[in-house]
Every structure is written in C-alpha cells, then in structure tokens.
C-alpha positions as CSV (number, residue, x, y, z in Angstrom):
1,X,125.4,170.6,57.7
2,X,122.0,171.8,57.0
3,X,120.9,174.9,58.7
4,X,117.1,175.7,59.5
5,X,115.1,178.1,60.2
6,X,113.2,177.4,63.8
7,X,110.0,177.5,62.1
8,X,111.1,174.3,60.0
9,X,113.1,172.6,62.0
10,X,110.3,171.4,64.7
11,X,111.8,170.6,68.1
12,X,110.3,167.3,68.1
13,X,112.9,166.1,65.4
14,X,115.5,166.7,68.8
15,X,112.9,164.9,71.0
16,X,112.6,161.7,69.0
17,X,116.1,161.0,69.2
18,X,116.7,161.6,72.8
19,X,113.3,158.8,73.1
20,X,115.4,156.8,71.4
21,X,118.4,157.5,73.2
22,X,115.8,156.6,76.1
23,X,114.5,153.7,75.1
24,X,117.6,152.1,74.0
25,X,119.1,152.4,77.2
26,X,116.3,151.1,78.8
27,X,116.7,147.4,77.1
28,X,120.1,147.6,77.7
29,X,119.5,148.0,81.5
30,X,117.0,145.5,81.4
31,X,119.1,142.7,79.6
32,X,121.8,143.3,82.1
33,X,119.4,143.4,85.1
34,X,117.4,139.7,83.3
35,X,121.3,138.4,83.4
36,X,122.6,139.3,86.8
37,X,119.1,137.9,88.0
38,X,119.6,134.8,86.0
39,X,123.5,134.5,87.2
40,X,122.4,134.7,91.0
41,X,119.5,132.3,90.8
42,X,121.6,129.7,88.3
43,X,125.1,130.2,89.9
44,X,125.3,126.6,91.1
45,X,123.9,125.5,88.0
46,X,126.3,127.8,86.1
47,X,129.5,125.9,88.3
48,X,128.8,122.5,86.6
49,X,127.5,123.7,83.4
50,X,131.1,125.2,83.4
51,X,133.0,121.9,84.4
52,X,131.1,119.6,81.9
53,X,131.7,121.9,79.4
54,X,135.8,121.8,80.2
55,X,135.6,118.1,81.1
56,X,134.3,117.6,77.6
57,X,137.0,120.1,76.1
58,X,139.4,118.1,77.5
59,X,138.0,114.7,76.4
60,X,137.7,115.9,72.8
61,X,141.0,116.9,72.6
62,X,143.4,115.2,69.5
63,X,146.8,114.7,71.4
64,X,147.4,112.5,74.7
65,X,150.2,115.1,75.8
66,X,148.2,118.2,75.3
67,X,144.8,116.3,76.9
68,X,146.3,115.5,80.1
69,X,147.9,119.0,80.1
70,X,144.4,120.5,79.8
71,X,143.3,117.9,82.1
72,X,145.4,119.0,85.1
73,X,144.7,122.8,84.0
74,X,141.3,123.0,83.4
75,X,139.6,120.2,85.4
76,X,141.8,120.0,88.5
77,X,141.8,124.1,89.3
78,X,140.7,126.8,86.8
79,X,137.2,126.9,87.0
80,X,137.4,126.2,90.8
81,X,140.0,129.1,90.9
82,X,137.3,131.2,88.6
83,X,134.7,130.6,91.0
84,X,136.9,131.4,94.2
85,X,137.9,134.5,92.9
86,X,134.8,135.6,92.1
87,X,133.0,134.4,95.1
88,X,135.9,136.0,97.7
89,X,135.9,139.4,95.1
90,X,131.6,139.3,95.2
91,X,131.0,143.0,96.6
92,X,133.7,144.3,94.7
93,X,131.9,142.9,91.7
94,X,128.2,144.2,93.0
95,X,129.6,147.4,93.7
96,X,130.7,147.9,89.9
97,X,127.5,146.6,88.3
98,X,125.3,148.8,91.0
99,X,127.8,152.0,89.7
100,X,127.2,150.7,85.9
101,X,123.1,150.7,87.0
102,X,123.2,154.4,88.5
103,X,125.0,155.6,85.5
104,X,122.7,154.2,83.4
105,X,119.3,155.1,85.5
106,X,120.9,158.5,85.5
107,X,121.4,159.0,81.7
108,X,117.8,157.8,81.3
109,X,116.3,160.3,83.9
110,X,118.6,163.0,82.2
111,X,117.2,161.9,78.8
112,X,113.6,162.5,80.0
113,X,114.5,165.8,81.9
114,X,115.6,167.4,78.2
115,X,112.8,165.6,76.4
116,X,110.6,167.6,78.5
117,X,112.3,171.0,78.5
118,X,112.6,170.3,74.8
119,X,108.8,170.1,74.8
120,X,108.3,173.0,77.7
121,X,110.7,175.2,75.1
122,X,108.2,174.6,72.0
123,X,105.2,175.2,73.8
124,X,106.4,178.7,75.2
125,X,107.9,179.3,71.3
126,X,104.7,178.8,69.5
C-alpha cells in the first residue's frame, strides 16, 4: 500500500469515491422504488401475465404424463397459491422493503455527511 504525504494525497481523492458510493446507491434506490411502483400499479396485469406464461409452459411441454402433471401443478394452484400468499403476507412484505429503503436513505445521507466533513477537514488544513 502506497503511503502519502498529506500534501499529495488531496482529500478529494477520498471524496470522489464516497460520490460514487453516493451516486450508486442512489440508482439502486431508484430502480427498486421504479419497480415496487410498477408492481403495485401492474399487479393485476402481472396475475395473468403470470398464468399465460405457465398455461403456455404447460402446453409446450414434450410428454403427455409430465404435461398434465404440470397442468394440475401449475395452472390449477401455484400461481393462485403465489398470489394468496403474497397478498395475506402484504405488510410483512412493505415492512421489509420500507426497512431495505431507510437503510439505504441512511447510507446515502451518511455518505454526504463525510463528503462534507471530508471537504470541512481540507479547508481548515490548507
């Protein structure tokens, strides 16, 4: 590891990374706040998207044995057992992604709290 001197090692080097430590998890935050957006306004959508995409699993399938085996599986019950479960569990499932949010607003607000003591620190130094 490299060692340097204060006066060569600006402090700006420390405060570009932590911007992009920033800005990174910004888009990260927002892609997960454009799909949770996108899952509550589609959901019913999303439910037969879901079906027709196992009714034509099923259909496609080679063997007559295994197709009506993934018939009564998948058609009859799984995604309507998905859904169920995820509908009855639905503030247990908020609750986690609004923890996952906080964690992530809070890194961010942290991020931007050293960026600026970084900067504070090299101001008084110089």
């Amino acid at each position: 590891m490299w060692k340097y001197p204060d006066s060569v090692m600006p402090c700006s080097f420390y405060d570009q990374h932590i911007g992009h430590f920033f800005i990174f998890l910004f888009i990260i935050f927002a892609l997960l706040l454009a799909v949770g957006i996108w899952a509550v306004v589609e959901k019913d959508s999303l439910k037969t998207q879901v079906r027709k995409m196992l009714k034509d699993a099923v259909e496609h399938y080679d063997e007559p044995e295994k197709k009506k085996f993934m018939d009564n599986i998948q058609t009859k019950g799984c995604a309507d057992r998905v859904f169920d479960f995820i509908s009855k569990h639905v503030i247990i499932i908020a609750g986690i992604t609004i923890g996952i949010g906080v964690v992530m607003l809070l890194g961010m607000i942290f991020s931007m709290c050293l960026c600026c003591e970084i900067r504070r620190g090299a101001e008084d130094k110089y």
